[in-house]
VEXVEXVEX-539347 format. One record per atom (N, C-alpha, C): x, y, z. Coordinates in steps of 0.2 Angstrom, whole numbers, padded with zeros to 4 digits, always signed. Example, Ala and Ser with C-alpha at 12.3 -4.5 7.8 and 13.67 -1.06 7.14 Angstrom:
<nodes>
+0066-0028+0039;+0062-0022+0039;+0066-0016+0039;+0064-0011+0035;+0068-0005+0036;+0064+0000+0039;
</nodes>
This chain:
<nodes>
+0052+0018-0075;+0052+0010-0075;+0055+0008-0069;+0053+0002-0065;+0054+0000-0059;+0063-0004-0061;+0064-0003-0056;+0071-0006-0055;+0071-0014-0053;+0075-0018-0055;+0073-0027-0055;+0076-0024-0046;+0072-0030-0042;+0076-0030-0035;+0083-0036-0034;+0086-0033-0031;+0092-0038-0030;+0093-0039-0024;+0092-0047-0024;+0091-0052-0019;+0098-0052-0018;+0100-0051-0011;+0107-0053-0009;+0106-0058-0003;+0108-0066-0001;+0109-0067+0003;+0113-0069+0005;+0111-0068+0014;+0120-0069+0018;+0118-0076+0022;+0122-0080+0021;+0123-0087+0025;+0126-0088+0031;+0121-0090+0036;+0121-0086+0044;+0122-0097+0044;+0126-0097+0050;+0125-0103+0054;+0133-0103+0061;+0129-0107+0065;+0134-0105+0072;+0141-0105+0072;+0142-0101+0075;+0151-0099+0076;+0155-0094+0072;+0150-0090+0067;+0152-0086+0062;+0153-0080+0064;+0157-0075+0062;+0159-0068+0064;+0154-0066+0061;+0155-0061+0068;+0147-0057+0067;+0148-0049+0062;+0154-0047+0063;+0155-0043+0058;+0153-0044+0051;+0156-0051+0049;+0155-0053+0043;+0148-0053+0042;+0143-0054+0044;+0137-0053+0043;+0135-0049+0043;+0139-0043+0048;+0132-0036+0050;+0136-0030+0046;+0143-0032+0042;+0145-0026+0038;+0142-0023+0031;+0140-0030+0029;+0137-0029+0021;+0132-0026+0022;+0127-0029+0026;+0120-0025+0029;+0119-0018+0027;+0125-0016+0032;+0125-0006+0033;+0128-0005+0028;+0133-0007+0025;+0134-0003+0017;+0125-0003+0014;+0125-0009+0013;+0117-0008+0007;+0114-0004+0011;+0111-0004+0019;+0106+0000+0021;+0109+0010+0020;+0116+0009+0021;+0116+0018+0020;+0116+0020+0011;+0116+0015+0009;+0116+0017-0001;+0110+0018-0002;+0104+0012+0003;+0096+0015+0003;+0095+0022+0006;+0099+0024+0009;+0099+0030+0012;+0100+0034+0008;+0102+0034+0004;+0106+0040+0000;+0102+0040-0006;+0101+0034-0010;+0097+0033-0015;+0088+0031-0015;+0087+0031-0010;+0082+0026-0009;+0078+0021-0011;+0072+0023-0015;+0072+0012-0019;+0075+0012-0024;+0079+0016-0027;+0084+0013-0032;+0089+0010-0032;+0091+0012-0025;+0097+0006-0022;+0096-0002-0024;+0087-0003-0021;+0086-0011-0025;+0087-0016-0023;+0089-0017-0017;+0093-0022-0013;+0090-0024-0008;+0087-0032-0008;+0084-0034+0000;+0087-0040+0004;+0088-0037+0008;+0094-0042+0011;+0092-0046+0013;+0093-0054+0014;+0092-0060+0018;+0097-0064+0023;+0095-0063+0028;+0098-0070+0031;+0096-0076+0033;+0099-0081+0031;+0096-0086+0028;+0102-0092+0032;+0100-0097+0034;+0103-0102+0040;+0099-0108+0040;+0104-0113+0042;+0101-0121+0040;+0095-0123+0043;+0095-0121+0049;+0087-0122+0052;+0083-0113+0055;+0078-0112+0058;+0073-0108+0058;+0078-0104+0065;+0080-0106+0069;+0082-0107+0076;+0085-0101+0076;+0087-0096+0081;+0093-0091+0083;+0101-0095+0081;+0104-0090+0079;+0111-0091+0075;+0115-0088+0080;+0119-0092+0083;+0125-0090+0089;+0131-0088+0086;+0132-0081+0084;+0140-0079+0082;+0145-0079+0087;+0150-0078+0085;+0157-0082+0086;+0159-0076+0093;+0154-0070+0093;+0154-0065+0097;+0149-0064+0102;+0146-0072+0103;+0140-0073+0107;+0131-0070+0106;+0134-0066+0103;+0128-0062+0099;+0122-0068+0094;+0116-0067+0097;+0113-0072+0093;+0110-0067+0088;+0110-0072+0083;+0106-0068+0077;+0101-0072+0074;+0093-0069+0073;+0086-0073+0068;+0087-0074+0062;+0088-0080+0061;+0086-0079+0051;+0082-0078+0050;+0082-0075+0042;+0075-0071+0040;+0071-0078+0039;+0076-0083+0035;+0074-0089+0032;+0077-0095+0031;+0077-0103+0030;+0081-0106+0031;+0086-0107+0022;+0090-0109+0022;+0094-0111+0016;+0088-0113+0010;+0085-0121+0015;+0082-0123+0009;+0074-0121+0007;+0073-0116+0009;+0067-0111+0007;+0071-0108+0002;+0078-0106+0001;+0079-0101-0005;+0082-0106-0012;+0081-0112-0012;+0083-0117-0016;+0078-0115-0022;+0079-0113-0027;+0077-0112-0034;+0077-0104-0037;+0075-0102-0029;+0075-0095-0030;+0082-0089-0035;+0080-0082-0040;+0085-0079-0042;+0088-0076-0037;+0094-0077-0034;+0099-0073-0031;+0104-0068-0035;+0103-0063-0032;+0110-0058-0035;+0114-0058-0032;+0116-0059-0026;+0122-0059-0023;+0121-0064-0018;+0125-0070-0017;+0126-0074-0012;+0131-0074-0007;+0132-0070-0003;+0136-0067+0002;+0138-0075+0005;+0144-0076+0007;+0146-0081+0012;+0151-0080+0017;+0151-0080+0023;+0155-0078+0029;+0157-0084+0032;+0164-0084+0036;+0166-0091+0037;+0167-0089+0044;+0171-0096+0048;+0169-0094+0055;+0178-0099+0057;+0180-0099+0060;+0188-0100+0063;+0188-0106+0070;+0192-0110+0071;+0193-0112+0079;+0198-0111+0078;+0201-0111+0087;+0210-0111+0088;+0214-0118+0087;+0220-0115+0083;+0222-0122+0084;+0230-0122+0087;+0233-0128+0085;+0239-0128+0091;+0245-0122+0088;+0248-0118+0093;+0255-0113+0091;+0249-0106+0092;+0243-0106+0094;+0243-0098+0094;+0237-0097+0089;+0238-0103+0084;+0236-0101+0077;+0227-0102+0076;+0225-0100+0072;+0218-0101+0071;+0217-0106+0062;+0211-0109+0064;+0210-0115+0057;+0205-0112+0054;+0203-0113+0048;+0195-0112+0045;+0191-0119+0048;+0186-0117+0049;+0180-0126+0050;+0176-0124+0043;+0173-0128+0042;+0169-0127+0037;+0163-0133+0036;+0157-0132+0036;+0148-0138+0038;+0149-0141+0033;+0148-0147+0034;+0147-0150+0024;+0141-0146+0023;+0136-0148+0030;+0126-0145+0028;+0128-0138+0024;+0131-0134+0026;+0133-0127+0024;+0134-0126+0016;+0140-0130+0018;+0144-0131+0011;+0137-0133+0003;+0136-0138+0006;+0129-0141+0000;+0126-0136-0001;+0125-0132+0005;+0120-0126+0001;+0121-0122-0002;+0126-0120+0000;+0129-0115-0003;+0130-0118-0012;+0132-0123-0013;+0134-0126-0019;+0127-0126-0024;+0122-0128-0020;+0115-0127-0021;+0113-0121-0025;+0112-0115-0020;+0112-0110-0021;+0116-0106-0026;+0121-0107-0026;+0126-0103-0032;+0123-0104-0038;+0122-0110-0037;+0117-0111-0048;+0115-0105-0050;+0109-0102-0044;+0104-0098-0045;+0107-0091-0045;+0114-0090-0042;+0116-0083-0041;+0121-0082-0046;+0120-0072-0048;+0123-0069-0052;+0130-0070-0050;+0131-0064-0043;+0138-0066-0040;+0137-0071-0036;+0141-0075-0032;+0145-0076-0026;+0149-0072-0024;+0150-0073-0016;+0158-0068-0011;+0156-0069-0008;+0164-0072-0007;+0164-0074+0000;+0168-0068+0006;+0168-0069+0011;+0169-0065+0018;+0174-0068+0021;+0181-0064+0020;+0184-0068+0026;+0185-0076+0025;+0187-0078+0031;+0186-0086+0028;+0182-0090+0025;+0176-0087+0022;+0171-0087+0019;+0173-0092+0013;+0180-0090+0012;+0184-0092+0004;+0181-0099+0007;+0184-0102+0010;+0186-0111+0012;+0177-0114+0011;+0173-0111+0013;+0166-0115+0009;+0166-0113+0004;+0167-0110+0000;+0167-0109-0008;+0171-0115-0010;+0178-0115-0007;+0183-0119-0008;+0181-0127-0010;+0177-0129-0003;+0174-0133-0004;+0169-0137-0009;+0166-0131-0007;+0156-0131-0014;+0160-0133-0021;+0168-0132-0023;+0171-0132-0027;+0169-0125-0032;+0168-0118-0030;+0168-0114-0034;+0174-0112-0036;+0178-0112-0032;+0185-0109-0032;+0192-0112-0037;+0189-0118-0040;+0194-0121-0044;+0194-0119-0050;+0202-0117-0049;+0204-0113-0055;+0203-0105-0058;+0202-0103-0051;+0202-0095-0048;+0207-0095-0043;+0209-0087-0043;+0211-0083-0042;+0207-0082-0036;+0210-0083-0029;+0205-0081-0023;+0211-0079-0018;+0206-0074-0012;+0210-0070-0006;+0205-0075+0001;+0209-0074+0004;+0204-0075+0010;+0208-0072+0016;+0206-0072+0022;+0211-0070+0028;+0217-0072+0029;+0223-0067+0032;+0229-0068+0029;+0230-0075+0035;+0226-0075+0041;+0228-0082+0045;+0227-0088+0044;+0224-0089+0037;+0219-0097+0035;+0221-0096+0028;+0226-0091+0024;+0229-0091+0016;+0232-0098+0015;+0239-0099+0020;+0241-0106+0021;+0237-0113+0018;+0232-0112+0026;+0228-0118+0024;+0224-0119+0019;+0223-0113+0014;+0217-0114+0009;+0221-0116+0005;+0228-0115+0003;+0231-0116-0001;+0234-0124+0000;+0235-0127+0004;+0238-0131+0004;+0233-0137+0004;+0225-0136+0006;+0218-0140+0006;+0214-0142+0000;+0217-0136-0006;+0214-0132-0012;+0221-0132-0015;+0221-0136-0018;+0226-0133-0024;+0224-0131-0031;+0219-0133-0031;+0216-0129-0039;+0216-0124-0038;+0214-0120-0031;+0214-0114-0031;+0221-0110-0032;+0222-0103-0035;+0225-0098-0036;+0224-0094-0029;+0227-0095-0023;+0226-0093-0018;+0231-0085-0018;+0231-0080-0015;+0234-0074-0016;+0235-0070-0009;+0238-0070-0005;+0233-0069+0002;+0237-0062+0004;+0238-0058-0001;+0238-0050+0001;+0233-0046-0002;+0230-0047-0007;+0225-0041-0009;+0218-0041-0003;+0215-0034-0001;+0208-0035+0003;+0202-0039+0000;+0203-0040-0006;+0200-0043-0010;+0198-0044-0018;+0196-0052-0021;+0198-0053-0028;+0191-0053-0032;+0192-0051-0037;+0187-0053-0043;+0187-0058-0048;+0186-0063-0050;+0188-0068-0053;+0183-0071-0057;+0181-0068-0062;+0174-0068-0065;+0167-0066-0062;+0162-0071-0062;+0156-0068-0055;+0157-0070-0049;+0165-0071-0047;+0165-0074-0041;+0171-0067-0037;+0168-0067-0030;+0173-0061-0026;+0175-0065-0021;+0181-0064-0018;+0184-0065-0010;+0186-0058-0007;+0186-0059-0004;+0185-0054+0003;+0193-0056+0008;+0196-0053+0009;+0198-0055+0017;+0198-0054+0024;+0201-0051+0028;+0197-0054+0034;+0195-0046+0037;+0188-0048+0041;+0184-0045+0044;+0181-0037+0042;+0186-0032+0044;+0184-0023+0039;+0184-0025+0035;+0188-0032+0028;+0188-0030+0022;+0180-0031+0019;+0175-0033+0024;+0171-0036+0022;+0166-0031+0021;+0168-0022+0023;+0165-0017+0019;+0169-0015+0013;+0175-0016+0010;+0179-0013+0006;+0176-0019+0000;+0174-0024+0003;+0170-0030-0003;+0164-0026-0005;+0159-0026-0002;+0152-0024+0000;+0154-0017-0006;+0158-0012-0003;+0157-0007-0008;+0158-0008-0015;+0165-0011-0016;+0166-0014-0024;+0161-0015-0027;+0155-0021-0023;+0148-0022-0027;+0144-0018-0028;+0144-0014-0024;+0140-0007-0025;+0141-0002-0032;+0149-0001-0031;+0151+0000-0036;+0151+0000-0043;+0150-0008-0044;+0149-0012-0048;+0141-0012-0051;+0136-0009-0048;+0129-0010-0046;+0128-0002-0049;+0132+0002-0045;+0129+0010-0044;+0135+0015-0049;+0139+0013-0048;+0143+0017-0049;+0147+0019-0043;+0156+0023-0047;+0159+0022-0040;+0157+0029-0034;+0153+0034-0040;+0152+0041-0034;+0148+0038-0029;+0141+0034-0030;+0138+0031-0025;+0140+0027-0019;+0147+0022-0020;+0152+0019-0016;+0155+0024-0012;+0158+0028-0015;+0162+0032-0013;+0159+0036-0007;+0151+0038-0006;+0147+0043-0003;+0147+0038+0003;+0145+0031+0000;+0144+0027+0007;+0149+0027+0011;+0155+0026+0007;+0164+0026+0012;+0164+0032+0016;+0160+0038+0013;+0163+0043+0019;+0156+0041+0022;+0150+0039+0024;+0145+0039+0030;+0150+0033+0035;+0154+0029+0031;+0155+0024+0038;+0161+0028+0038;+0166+0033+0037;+0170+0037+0040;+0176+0033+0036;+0174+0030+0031;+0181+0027+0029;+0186+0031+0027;+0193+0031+0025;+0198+0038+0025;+0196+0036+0018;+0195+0029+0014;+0193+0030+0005;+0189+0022+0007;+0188+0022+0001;+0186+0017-0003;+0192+0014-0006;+0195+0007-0002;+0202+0004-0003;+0203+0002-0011;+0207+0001-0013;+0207-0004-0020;+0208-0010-0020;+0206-0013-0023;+0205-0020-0020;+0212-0023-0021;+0217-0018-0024;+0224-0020-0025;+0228-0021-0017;+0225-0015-0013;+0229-0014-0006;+0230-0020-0004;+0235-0021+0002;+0240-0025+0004;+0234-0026+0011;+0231-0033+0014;+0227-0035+0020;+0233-0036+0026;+0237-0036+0022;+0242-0036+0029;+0251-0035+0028;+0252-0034+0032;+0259-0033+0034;+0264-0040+0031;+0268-0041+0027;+0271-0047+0026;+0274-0047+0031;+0279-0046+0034;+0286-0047+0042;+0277-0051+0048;+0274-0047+0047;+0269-0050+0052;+0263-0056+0051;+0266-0059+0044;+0262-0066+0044;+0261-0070+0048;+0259-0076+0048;+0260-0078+0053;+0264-0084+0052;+0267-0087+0060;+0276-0090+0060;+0276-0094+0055;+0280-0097+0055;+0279-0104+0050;+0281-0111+0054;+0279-0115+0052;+0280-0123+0057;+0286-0125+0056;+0289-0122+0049;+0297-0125+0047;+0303-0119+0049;+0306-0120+0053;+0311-0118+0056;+0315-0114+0050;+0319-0118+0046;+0321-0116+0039;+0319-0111+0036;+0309-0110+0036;+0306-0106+0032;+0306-0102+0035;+0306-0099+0043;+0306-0095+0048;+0314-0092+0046;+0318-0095+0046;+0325-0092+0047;+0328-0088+0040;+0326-0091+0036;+0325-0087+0026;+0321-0082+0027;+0315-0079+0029;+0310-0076+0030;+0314-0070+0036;+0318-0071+0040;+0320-0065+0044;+0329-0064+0039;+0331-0068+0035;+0336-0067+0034;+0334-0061+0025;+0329-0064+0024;+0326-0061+0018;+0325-0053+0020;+0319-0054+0026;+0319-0046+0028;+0325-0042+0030;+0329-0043+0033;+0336-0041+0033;+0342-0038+0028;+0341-0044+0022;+0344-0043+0016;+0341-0042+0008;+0335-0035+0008;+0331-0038+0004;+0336-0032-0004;+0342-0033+0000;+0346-0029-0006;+0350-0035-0012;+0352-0039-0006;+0356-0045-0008;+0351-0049-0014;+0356-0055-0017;+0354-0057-0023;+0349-0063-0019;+0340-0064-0020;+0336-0068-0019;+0334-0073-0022;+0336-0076-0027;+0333-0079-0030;+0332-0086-0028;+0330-0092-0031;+0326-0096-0030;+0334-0100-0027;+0340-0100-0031;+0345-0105-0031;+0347-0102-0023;+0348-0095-0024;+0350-0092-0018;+0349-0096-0011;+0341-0094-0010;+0337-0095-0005;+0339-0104-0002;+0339-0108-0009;+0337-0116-0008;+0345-0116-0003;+0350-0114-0005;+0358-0114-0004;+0356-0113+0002;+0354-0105+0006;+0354-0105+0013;+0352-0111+0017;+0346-0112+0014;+0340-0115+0016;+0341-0125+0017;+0347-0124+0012;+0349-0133+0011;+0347-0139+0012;+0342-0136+0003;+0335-0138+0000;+0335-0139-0004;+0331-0142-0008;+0333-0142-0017;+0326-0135-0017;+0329-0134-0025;+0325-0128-0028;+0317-0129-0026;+0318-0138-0029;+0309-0138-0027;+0308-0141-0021;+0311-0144-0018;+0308-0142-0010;+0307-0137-0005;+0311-0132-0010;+0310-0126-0004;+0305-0122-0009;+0303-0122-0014;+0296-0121-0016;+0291-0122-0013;+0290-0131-0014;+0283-0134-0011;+0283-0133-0003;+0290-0133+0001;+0289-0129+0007;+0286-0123+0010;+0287-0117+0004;+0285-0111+0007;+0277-0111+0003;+0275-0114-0003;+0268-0113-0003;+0267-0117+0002;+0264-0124+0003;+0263-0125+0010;+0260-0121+0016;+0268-0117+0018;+0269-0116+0025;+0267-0106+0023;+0266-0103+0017;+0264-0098+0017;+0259-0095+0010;+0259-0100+0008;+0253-0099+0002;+0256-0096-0005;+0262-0096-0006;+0267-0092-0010;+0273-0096-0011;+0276-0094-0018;+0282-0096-0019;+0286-0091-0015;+0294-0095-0016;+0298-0090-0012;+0299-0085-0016;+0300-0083-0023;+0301-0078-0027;+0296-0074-0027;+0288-0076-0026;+0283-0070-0025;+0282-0067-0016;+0286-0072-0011;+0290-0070-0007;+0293-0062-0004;+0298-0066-0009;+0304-0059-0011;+0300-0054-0013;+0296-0054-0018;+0295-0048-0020;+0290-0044-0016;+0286-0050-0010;+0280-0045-0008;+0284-0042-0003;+0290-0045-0001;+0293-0041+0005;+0296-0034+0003;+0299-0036-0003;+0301-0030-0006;+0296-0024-0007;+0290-0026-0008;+0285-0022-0009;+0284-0017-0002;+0283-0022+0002;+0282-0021+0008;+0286-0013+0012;+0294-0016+0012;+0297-0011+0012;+0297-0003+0005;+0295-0006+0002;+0294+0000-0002;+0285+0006-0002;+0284+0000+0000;+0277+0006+0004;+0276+0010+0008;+0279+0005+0014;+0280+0012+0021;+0287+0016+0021;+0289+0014+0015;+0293+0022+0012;+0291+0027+0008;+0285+0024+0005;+0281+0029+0001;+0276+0031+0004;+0275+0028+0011;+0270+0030+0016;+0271+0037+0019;+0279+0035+0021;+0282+0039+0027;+0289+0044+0025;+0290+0044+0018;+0295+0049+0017;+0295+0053+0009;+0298+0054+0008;+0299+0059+0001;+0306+0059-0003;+0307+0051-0001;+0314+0048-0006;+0310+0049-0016;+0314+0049-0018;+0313+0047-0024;+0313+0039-0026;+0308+0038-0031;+0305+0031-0034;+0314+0028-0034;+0319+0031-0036;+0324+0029-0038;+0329+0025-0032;+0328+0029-0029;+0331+0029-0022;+0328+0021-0017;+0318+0024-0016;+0317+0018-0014;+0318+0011-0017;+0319+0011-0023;+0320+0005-0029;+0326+0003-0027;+0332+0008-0026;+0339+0003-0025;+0339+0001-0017;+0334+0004-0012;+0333+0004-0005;+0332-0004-0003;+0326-0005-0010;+0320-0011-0008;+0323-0017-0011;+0330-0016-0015;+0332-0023-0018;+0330-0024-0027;+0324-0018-0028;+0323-0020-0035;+0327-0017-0039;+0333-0013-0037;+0338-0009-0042;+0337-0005-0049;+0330-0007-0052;+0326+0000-0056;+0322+0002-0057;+0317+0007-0056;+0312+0011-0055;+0307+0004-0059;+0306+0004-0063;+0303+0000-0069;+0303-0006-0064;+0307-0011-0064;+0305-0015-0059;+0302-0013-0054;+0301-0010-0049;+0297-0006-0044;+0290-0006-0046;+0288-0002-0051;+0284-0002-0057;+0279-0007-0057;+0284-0013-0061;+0281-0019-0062;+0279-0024-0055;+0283-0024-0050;+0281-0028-0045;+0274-0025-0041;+0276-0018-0042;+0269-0012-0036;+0261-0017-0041;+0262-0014-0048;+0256-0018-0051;+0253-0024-0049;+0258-0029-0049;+0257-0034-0048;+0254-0038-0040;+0257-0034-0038;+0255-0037-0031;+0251-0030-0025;+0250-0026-0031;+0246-0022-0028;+0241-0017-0031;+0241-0021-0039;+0237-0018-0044;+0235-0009-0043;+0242-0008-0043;+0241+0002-0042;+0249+0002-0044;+0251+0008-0044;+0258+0010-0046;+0262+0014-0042;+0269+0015-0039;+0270+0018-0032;+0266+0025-0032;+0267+0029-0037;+0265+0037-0036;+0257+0034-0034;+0254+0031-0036;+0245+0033-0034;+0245+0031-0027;+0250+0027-0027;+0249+0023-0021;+0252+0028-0013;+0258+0030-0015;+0260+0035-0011;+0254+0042-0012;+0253+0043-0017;+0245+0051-0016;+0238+0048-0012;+0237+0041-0012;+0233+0038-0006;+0236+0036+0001;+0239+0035+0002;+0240+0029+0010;+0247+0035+0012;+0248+0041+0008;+0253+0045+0015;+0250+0047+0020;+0256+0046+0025;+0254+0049+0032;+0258+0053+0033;+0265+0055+0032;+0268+0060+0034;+0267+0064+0030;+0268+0072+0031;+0267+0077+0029;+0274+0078+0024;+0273+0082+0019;+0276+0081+0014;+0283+0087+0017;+0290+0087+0014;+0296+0090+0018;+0293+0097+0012;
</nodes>
């Protein structure tokens, strides 16, 4: 019996990372490789008008086809990729087309999944898909998605989120670590796993892992939140809590809330714990303490807590966590 084809499209318009377009591609193309037309998959690129598509890389790219050719058609996967300008301190913004935006809102009707890429999230954000999910997007633009989008459930450490038929992605490589998930989800995980070793990946990530380093987010524009943030990494033994922090901070409890979503897309107690987290990774990465030892290390003072936070903010548990991502050889 023939297998249904599944239409996946990627939404190309100027200034877009070209990664984000040309990664998904080479997952589907190497899984036709391995499966052949059972894979089932025909990719489109699809852009507001017919013309060459200038990425953010100089690199032009041809649509296959425009937006509103694909208006009524069944899509199975609507792929969306986002695109960045600089802006003042160093930092970078999401921009996001209305033209874009509408299409994409357009088209969703007709797709199984949506996922977005990278800053991808911020047109979904828009199209209004994202209210009342759970969504990731790059850790440079999590801020501002949050503070633009409050309906949204913004989370900006996992490489990427599932939220019913809706995925986000974060920034740039995670946009093969998305791509195979759906595979996954499509083929099963041996077939995902075969593609990760052709692109040389060490695995196939979990879409719990950490997209970035918390110490190296990016600064914050409040003085205050920057000074709590190096006092927190420093003391992450000490007692943190919400009253604590606001006292340093000489803030009330909910101002120094609304300040740190805002200024980093997270309360300061989910904060706390991802920094803790943090430190308790590249000790699991890089040495051979016991769970015990890094818990009283990390500030969570009992394995169990340890436990509970690793889940939480990184949907895996320390031991699996440590059997994947060590890099020191064991004493």
């Amino acid at each position: 019996m023939d297998r249904p084809e599944r239409l996946v499209v990627i939404v190309l318009f100027d200034g877009v990372d070209l990664l984000d377009v040309t990664g998904p591609p080479e997952v589907f193309a190497l899984l036709e490789r391995d499966l052949g037309e059972a894979a089932g998959y025909r990719v489109v690129l699809a852009a507001p008008g017919a013309a060459p598509v200038t990425t953010f890389a100089g690199v032009r790219v041809l649509p296959d086809t425009t937006l509103d050719a694909l208006a009524g058609e069944r899509i199975d996967t609507l792929l969306v990729p986002g695109r960045v300008e600089a802006a003042p301190g160093g930092r970078v913004r999401a921009v996001t087309d209305p033209e874009v935006v509408a299409h994409v809102k357009t088209l969703a009707r007709n797709a199984t999944r949506v996922a977005s890429v990278c800053v991808g999230a911020h047109i979904l954000a828009e199209a209004g898909l994202l209210d009342g999910r759970r969504a990731t997007t790059h850790w440079s633009t999590a801020g501002q998605l949050a503070a633009e989008h409050p309906a949204v459930a913004v989370d900006a450490d996992p490489i990427f989120i599932r939220d019913g038929h809706v995925w986000t992605g974060a920034g740039i490589t995670a946009c093969l670590d998305l791509t195979l998930a759906l595979v996954a989800e499509d083929h099963g995980e041996a077939a995902a796993l075969r593609v990760a070793r052709q692109l040389v990946m060490y695995l196939k990530r979990p879409s719990g892992q950490s997209q970035f380093s918390v110490p190296l987010e990016p600064v914050s524009t409040t003085r205050r939140v920057e000074e709590l943030r190096h006092h927190i990494a420093g003391h992450l033994t000490d007692p943190l809590g919400i009253g604590d922090l606001a006292r340093l901070a000489h803030l009330s409890e909910r101002q120094l809330t609304r300040v740190f979503k805002a200024e980093l897309g997270r309360t300061p107690a989910a904060y706390v714990e991802a920094a803790r987290v943090e430190a308790a990774r590249h000790r699991l990465e890089g040495g051979d303490d016991t769970l015990d030892r890094i818990a009283t290390a990390c500030g969570f003072n009992t394995v169990d807590t340890l436990i509970r936070a690793f889940r939480r903010q990184l949907g895996t548990a320390p031991t699996e966590y440590r059997n994947r991502f060590r890099t020191a050889p064991r004493a």
